[in-house]
Structures are given as C-alpha cells and as structure tokens.
VOPAGU-2260 file (C-alpha; in pm, 1 decimal, decimal comma):
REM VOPAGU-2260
SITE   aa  ch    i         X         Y         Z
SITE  UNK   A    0       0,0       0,0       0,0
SITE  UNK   A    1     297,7     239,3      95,1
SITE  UNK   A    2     476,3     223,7    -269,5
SITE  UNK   A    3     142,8     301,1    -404,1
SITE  UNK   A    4      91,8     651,9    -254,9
SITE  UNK   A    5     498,6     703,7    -219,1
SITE  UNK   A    6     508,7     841,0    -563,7
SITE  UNK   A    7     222,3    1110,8    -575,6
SITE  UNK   A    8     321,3    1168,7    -214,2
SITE  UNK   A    9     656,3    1303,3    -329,3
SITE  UNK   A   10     528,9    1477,1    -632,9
SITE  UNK   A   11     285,6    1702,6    -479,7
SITE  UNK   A   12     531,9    1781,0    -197,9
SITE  UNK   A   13     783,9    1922,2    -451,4
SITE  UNK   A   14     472,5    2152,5    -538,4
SITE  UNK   A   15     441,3    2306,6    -215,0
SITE  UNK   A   16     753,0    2510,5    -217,9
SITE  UNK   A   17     708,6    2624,3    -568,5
SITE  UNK   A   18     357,4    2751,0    -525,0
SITE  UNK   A   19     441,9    2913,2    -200,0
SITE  UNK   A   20     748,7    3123,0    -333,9
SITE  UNK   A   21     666,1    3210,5    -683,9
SITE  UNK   A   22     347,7    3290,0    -589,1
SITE  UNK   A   23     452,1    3557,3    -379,0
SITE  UNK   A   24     701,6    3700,6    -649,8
SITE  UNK   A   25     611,2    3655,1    -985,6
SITE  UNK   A   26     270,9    3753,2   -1130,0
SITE  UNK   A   27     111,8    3460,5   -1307,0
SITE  UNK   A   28     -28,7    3450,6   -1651,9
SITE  UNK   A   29    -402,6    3312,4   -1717,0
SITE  UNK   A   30    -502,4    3242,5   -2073,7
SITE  UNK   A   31    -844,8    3123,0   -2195,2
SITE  UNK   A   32    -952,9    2952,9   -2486,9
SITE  UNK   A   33   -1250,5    2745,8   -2636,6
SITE  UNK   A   34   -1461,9    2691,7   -2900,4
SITE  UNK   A   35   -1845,0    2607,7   -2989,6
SITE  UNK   A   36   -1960,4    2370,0   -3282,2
SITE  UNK   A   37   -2250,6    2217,7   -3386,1
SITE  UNK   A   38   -2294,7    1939,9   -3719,5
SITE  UNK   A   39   -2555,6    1787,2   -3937,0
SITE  UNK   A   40   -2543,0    1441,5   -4081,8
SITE  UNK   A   41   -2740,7    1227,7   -4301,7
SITE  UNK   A   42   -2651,5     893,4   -4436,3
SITE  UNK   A   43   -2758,7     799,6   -4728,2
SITE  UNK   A   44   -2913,2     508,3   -4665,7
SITE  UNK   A   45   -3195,8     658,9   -4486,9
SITE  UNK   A   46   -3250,3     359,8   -4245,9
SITE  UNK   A   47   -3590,5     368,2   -4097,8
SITE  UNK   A   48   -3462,8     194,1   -3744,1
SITE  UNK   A   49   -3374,9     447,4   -3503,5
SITE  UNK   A   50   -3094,3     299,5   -3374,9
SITE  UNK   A   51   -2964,3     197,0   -3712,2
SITE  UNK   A   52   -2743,7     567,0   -3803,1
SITE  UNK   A   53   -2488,7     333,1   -4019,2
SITE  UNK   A   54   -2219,0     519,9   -3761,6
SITE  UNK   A   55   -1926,7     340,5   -3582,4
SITE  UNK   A   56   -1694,7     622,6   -3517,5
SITE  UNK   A   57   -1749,8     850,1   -3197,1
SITE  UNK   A   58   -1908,7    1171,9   -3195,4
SITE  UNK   A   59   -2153,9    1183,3   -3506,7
SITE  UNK   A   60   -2404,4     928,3   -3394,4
SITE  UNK   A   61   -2685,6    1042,5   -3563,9
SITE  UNK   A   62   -2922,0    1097,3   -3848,4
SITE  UNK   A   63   -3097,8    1336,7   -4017,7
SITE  UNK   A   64   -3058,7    1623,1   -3759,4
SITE  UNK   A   65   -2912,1    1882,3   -3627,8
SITE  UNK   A   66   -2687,2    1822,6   -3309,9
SITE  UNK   A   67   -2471,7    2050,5   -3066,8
SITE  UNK   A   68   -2119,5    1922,4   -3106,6
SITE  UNK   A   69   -1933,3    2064,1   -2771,0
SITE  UNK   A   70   -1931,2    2347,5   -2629,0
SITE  UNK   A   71   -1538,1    2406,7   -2441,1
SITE  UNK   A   72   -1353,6    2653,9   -2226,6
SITE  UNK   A   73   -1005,3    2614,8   -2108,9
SITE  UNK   A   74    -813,5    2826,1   -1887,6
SITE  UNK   A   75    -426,5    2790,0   -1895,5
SITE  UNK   A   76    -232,5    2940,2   -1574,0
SITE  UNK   A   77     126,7    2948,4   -1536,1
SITE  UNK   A   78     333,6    3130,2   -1282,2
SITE  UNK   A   79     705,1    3071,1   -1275,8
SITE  UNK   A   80     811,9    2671,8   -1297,2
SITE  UNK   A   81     419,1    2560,3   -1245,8
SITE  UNK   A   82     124,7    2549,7   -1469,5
SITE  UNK   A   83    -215,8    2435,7   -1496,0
SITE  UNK   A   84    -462,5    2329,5   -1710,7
SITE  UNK   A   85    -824,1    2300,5   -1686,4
SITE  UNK   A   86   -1032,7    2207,4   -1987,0
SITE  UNK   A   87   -1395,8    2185,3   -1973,3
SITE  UNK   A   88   -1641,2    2056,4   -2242,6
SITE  UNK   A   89   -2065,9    2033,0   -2273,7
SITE  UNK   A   90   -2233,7    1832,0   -2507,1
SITE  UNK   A   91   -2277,7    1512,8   -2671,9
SITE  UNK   A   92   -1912,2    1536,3   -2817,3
SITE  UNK   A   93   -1814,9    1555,3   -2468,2
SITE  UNK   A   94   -2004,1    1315,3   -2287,6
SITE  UNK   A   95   -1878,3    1045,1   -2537,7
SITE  UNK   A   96   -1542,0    1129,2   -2444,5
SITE  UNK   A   97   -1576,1    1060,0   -2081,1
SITE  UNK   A   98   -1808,2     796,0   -2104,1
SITE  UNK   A   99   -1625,7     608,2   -1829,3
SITE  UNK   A  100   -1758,9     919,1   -1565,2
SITE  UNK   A  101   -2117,7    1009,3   -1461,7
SITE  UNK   A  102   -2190,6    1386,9   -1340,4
SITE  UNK   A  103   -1996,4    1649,7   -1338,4
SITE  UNK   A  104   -1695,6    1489,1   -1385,5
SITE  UNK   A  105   -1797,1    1418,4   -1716,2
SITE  UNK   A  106   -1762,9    1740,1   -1838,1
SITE  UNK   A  107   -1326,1    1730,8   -1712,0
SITE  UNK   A  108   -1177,3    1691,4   -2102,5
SITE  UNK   A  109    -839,9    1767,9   -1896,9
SITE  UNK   A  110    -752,7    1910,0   -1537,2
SITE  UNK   A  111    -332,2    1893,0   -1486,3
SITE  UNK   A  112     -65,3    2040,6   -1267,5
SITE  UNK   A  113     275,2    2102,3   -1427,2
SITE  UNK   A  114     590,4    2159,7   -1306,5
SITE  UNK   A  115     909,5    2185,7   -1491,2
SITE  UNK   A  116    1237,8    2220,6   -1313,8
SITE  UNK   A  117    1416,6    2260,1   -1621,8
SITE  UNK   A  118    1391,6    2315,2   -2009,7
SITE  UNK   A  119    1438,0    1990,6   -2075,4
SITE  UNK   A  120    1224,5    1790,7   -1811,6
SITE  UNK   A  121     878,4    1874,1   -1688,4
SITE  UNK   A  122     654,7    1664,0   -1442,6
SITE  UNK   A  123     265,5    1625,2   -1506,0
SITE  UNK   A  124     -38,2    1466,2   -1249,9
SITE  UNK   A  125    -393,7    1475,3   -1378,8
SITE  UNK   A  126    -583,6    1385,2   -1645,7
SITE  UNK   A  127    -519,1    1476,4   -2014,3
SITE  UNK   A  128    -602,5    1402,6   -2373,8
SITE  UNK   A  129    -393,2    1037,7   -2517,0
SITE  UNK   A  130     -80,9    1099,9   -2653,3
SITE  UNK   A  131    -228,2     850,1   -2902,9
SITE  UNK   A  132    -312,9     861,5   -3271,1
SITE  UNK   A  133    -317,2    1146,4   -3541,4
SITE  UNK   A  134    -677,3    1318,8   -3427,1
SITE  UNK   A  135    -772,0    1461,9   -3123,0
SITE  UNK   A  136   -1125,5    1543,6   -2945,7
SITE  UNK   A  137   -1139,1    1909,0   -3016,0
SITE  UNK   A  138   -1268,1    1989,0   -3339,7
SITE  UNK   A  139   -1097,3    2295,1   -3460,2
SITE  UNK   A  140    -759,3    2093,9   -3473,2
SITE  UNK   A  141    -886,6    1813,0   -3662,9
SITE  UNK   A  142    -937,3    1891,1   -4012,6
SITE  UNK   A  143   -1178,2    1607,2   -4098,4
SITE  UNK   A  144   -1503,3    1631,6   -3871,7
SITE  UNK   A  145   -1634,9    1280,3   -3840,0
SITE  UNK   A  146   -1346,4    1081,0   -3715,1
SITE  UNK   A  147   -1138,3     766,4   -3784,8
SITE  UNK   A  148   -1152,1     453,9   -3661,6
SITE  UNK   A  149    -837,9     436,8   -3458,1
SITE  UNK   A  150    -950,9     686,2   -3268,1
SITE  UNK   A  151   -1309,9     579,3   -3196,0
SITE  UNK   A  152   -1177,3     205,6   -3060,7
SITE  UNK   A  153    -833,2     379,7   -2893,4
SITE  UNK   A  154    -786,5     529,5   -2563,9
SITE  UNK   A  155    -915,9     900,3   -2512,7
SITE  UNK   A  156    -762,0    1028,8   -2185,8
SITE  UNK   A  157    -515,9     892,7   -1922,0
SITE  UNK   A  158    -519,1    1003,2   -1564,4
SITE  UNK   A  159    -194,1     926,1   -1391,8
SITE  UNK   A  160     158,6    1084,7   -1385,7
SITE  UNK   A  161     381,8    1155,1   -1677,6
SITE  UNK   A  162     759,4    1297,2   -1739,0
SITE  UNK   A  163     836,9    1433,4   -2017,3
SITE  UNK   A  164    1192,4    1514,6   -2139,1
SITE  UNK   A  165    1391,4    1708,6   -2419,0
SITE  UNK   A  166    1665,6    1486,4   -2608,2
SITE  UNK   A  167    1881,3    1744,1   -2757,9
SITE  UNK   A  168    1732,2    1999,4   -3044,7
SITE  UNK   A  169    1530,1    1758,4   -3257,2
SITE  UNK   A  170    1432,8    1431,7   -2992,9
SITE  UNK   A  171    1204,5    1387,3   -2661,8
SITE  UNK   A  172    1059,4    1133,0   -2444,2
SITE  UNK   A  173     759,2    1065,9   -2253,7
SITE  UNK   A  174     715,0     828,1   -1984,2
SITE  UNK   A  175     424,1     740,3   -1749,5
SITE  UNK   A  176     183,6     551,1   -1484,9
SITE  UNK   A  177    -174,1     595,5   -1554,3
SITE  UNK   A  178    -466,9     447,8   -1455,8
SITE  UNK   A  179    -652,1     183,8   -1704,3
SITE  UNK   A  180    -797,9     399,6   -2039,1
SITE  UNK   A  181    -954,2     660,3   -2006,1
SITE  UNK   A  182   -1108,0     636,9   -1619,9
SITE  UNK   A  183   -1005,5     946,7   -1411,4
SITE  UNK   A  184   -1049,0     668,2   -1063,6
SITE  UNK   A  185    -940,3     343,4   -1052,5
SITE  UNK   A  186    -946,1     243,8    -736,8
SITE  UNK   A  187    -753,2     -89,6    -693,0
SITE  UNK   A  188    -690,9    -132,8   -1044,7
SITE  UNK   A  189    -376,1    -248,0   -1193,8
SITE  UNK   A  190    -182,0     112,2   -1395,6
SITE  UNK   A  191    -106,5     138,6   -1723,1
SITE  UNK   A  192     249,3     213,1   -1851,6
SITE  UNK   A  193     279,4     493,7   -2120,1
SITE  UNK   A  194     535,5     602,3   -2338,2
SITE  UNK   A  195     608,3     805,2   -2650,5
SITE  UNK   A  196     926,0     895,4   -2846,4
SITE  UNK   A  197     999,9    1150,2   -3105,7
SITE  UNK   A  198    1139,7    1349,3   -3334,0
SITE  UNK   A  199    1030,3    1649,9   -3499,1
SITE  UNK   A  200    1255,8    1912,9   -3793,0
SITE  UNK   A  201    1158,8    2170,4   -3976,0
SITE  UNK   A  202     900,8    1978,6   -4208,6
SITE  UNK   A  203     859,3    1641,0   -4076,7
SITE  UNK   A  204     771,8    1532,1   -3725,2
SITE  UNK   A  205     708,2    1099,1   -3610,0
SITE  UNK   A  206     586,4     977,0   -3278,4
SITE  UNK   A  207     596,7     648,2   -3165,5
SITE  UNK   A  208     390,5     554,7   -2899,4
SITE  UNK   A  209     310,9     291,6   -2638,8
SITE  UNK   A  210       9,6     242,0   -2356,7
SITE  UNK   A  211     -44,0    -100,5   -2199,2
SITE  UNK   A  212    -140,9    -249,7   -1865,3
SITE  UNK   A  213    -397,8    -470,4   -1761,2
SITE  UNK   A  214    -777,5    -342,9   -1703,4
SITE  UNK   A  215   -1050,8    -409,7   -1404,0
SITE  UNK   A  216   -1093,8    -745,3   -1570,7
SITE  UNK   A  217    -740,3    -850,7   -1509,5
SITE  UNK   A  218    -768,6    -845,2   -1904,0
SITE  UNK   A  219    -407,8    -753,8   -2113,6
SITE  UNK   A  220    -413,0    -439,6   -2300,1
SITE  UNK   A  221    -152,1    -331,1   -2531,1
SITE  UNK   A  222    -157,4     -73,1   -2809,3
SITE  UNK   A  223     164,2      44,6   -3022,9
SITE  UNK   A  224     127,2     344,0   -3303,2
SITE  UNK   A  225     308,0     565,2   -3515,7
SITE  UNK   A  226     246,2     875,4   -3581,0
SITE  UNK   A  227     402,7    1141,1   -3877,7
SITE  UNK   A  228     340,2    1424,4   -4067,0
SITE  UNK   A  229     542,1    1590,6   -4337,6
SITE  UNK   A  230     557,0    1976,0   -4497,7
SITE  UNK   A  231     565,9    1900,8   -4884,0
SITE  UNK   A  232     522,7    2274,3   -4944,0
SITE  UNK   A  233     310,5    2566,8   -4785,9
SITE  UNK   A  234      19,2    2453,5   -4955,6
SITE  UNK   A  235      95,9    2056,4   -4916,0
SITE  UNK   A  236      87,8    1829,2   -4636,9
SITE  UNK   A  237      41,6    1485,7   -4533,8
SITE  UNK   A  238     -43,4    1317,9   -4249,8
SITE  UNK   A  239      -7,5     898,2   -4145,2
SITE  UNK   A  240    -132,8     746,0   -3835,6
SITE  UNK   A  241    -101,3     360,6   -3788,9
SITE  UNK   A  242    -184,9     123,1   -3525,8
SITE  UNK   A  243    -163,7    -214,4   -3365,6
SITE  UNK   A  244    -387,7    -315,5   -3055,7
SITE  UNK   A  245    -335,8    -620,4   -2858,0
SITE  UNK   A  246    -614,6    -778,0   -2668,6
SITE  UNK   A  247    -601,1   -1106,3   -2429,2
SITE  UNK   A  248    -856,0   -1129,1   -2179,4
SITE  UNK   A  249    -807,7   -1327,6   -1847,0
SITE  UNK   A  250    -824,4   -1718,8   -1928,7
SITE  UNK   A  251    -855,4   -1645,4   -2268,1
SITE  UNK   A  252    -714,4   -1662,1   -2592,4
SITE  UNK   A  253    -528,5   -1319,0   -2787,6
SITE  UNK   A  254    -657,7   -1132,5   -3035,4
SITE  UNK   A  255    -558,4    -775,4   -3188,0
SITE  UNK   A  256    -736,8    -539,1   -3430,3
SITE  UNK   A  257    -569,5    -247,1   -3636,0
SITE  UNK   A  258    -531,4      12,9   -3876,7
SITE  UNK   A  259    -346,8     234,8   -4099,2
SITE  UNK   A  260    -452,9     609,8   -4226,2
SITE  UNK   A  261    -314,6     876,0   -4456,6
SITE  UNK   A  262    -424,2    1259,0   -4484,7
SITE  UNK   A  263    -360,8    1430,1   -4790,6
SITE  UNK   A  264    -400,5    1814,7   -4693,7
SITE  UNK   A  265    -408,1    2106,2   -4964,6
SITE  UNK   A  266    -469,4    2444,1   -4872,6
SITE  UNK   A  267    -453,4    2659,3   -5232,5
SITE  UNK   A  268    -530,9    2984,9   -5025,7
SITE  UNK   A  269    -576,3    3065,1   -4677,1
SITE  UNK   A  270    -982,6    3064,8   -4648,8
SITE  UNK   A  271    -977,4    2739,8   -4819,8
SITE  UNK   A  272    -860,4    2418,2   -4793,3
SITE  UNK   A  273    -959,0    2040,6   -4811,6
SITE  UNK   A  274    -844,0    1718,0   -4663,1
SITE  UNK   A  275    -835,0    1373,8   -4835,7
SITE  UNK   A  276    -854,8    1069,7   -4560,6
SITE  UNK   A  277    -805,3     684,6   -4646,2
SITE  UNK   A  278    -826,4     454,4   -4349,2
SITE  UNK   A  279    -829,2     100,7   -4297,9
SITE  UNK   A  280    -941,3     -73,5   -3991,9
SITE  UNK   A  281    -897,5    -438,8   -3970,1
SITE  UNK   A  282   -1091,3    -595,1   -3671,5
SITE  UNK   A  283   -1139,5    -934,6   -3842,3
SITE  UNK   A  284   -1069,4   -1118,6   -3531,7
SITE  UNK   A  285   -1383,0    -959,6   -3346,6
SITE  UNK   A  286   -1177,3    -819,8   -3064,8
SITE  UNK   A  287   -1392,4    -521,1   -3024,8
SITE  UNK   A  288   -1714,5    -666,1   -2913,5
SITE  UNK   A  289   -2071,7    -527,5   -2787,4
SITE  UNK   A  290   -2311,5    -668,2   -2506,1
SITE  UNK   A  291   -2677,1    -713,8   -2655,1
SITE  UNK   A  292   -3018,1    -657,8   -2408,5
SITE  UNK   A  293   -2960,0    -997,7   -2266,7
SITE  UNK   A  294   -2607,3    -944,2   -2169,6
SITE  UNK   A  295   -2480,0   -1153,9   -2418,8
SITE  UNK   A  296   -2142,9   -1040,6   -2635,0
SITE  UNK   A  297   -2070,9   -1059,2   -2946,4
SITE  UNK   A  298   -1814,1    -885,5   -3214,9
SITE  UNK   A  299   -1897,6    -566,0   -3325,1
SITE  UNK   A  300   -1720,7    -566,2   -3652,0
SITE  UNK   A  301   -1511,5    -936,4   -3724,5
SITE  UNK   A  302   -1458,7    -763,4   -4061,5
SITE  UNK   A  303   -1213,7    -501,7   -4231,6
SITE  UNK   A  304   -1352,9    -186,4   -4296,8
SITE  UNK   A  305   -1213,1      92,2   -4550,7
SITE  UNK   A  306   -1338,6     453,8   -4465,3
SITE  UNK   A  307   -1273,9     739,0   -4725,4
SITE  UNK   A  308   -1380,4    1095,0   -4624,7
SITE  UNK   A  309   -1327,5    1410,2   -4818,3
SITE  UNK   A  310   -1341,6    1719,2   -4622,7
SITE  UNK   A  311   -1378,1    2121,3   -4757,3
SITE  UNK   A  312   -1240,5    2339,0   -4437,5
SITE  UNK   A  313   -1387,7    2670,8   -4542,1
SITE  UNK   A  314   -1293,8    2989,8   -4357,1
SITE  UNK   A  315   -1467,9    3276,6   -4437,1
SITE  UNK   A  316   -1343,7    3468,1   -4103,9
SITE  UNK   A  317   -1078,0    3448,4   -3869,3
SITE  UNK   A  318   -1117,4    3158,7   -3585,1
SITE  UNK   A  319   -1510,0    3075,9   -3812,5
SITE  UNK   A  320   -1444,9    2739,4   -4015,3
SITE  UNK   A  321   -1739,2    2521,3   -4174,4
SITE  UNK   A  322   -1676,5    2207,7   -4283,2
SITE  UNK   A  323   -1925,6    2047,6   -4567,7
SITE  UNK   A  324   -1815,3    1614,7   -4593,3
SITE  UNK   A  325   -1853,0    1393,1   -4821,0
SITE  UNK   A  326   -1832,3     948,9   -4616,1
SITE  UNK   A  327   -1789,2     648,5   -4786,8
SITE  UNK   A  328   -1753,1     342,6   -4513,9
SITE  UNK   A  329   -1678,6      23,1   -4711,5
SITE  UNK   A  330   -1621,2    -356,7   -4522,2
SITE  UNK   A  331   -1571,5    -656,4   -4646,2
SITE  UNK   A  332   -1890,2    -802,6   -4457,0
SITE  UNK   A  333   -2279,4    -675,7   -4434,0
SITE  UNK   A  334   -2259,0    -437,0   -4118,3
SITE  UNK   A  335   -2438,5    -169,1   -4240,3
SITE  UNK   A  336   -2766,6    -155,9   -4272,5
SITE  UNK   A  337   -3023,8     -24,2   -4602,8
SITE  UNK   A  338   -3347,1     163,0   -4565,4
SITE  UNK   A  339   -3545,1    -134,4   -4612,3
SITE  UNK   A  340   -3320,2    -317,8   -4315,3
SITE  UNK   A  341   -3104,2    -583,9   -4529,8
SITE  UNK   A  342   -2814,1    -543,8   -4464,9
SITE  UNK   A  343   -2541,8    -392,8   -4671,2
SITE  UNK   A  344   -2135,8    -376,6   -4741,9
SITE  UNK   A  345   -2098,7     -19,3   -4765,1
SITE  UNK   A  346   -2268,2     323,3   -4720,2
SITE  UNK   A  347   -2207,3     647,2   -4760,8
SITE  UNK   A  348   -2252,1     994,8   -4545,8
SITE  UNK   A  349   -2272,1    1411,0   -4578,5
SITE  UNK   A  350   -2216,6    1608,8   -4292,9
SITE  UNK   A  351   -2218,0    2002,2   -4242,1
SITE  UNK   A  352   -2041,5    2159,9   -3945,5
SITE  UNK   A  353   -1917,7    2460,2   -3800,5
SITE  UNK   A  354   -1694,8    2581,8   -3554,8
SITE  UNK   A  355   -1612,3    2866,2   -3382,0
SITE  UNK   A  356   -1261,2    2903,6   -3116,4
SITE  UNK   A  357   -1124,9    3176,9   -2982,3
C-alpha cells in the first residue's frame, strides 16, 4: 500500500515550495480559450430503425438532424516553474469522451498540474487528452469532422503521472503511470504504462507511442502506433497514423485489431482548404465486441472496414471554419444496414459543421 501513494506523495510535496514562493514574487499569466460547434449528418441510406445511423466512429451518432457538437472553455495558468490546465467541455461530443464518468466529472476533457524544473524535463499529475493517434477530441484541430476509426476504438484520456523530457534539439521522451484507459479513478486497479518517443525538424515530425497495462478485468491491453506528418510545401501536407492493438482477456485466448490512415491536406489559399482521408481498420478477429439486451457479447465488426472521407475546411473569417463532408464506409462483410433493413457492405454519409474558437 505504501509504494502506491509514495510516488504522488513526493510529487505534490515538490509543489508546495514552488507555489508558495513564486506565488509571492512573480505575477502569473491566465489564458483562456474554447470553441463552440454544432454538425448535421445524413446517411444515405436513410434507415428507418432508429438505432440503425450506419455510424461506428465517436461523436456523429446520428441521423438526419441537427446536433450541438461541444461546447469548451479552457483556462491555462502558469506562474514561474508551475502550470495548470483546466479544460472543460458540454455536449454530446463531450459526454462520449468521458463515457467512463457520470456527473460532473464528465464534463473534465483535462484538469493537470505542471511543473518543470528545467527546459528539458517537466513533471505532469492529472488527467489529459492520449498521446495517441493522429486526431484529437477538439474539433478545430482536426481537419476532418467525423473521425477515424483508430480513434473511436483507442484510448481518449489517461489520468496518472507523466515525465516528459527534451533529447537534444530535434528528440524527446515521454514516460508514465496511468490508470486503465480513459477512467479518471481506478481504485484498486492495476496502472497502465505509457510512453512516446519523437522526433520532430523543420518539415517532418514521427511519434511512436506505447500504452499497456492490464484493465478491471485482469484483461491484457496493449496498443503500439506511429504517428508522422510531413511539410511538402506551404500549400501541401500529409499526415499517417497507424496502429496495432493487442487484446487477451483473463483465461482467454489473444486477439488484436488495427489500422493504418493517410491525410492528404491542400490548402490553395488561406480561407480554403480540403483534406483527403483513407483509413483502414482491420478488426477481423472480433476483438472489439458489444453486449446485446440480454447481456450476451458478441463482435462488433469481425470484418475489415475501408473509410474514405473528403473534407472542404472553409474559412470565411478568422477563428469561423465550416466544414461540408462527403463518407464512404466500405467492409468486407454486411454491417451496415439499407433503408429497407437488409443489410449492406458499404454506405455512404454528408455532414455540415461549423466551428467557432477563440
């Protein structure tokens, strides 16, 4: 029980000190940003079963309407070595992200404490956004609205403890002890180990990263993935994000699922620009699985699915983008389902958003 606690114990003491003295000193600095967005989809299909959207990727989970995306504010505060974070977020977009919390806490995206004792090293407790995968929750830094795959069936937070250090100009490292995916308690539950490596110059950037541990189920999780994007020219990118999961649970056999993406990005002028995505998601094995009315489980997928999505990011003022997309989804086996309810190997989607950040 004592090396549990010994760790955090010693962290938050080293905070003490800090606050105490630089806080009397220095004048901190408080910065706040957010943004608001909202989306309508409709798949083409045009199922007539409620539940049947023809949507397996998080956050656009619906049909023929109008929904409120997320509504976030986020206040940055840093005074000498320390800083902290506290993210907020309201809505469906939201709620799906911290599905594992009820309440208020539901509405934490992030809430961290930093302290760095150096340029090179800096110490972080809370919880925070994965270090995981190419797209993130908030959607004025994705440039495709609905979202891939990966990130729908890979972590989406970690609460624990991180370092993170600076390798020279051009390399850094991340270490860390978190609890299982994406639960801000875990009371009693076995931590996760992360880690991520990279290296970034002037026009290309990789990140290879790691999170693994076992869950409440004394199940094996393991998840590898590599990150990159490259600067072609100031009006050409691209973007890769590839990854391997590993599943075994407790007294059973191992199974994994992945995938493999690539963003083409062209921006001819500043107020308009359009991204190209190709994914493929192999989850042939039926690792990801769903529990039916009468508690019964089954795979979700057991097929390999290829998702292209063609995105217009339209800017017609500063920190104002809308975003009209054009969906295919594609598998190799019947998931989806048709208007008349036979089922069907592919379908396609159009969505409209908008989003506003300051």
């Amino acid at each position: 029980m004592l090396r549990k606690f010994l760790t955090p114990a010693i962290f938050m003491a080293a905070f003490s000190p800090v606050f105490s003295q630089d806080s009397a000193t220095k004048k901190g600095e408080l910065t706040l940003s957010g943004s608001v967005d909202g989306y309508y989809r409709y798949n083409f299909a045009n199922a007539k079963d409620q539940d049947a959207t023809n949507n397996y990727t998080s956050f656009t989970n619906s049909q023929n309407s109008f929904e409120l995306g997320m509504a976030s504010i986020k206040a940055d505060y840093m005074v000498g070595k320390v800083s902290a974070t506290i993210d907020l977020g309201f809505g469906s977009r939201a709620q799906e992200f911290s599905y594992a919390e009820a309440g208020a806490m539901a509405a934490i995206k992030q809430a961290y404490v930093s302290y760095a004792p150096s340029d090179k090293v800096k110490l972080t407790i809370g919880k925070w956004g994965t270090h995981v995968g190419y797209e993130v929750l908030d959607p004025q830094l994705n440039r495709n609205y609905s979202m891939s795959y990966m990130f729908s069936y890979g972590p989406f937070s970690h609460t624990g403890i991180k370092a993170d250090f600076g390798l020279g100009d051009h390399f850094g490292l991340m270490v860390g002890i978190a609890n299982p995916n994406d639960y801000i308690s875990a009371g009693f539950a076995k931590k996760f180990v992360l880690g991520q490596f990279s290296a970034s110059f002037d026009k290309f950037s990789a990140f290879l990263n790691y999170v693994g541990g076992k869950d409440f189920d004394n199940a094996a999780n393991n998840q590898l993935g590599l990150t990159a994007t490259a600067t072609v020219s100031d009006k050409f990118s691209l973007g890769y994000d590839g990854t391997v999961k590993f599943y075994k649970p407790k007294g059973g056999s191992s199974g994994s699922w992945w995938g493999s993406a690539v963003y083409l990005n062209v921006d001819p002028t500043e107020k308009f620009g359009l991204t190209l995505r190709g994914e493929y998601f192999d989850d042939k094995k039926g690792v990801i699985t769903y529990m039916d009315e009468y508690d019964d489980v089954y795979p979700l997928f057991g097929s390999g699915i290829f998702q292209t999505t063609l995105s217009f990011n339209i800017k017609p003022v500063q920190n104002f983008m809308i975003i009209p997309e054009f969906r295919l989804d594609s598998a190799e086996d019947p998931i989806f389902i048709k208007n008349n309810g036979a089922g069907v190997k592919s379908t396609g989607s159009f969505v409209l958003a908008a989003i506003f950040s300051f």
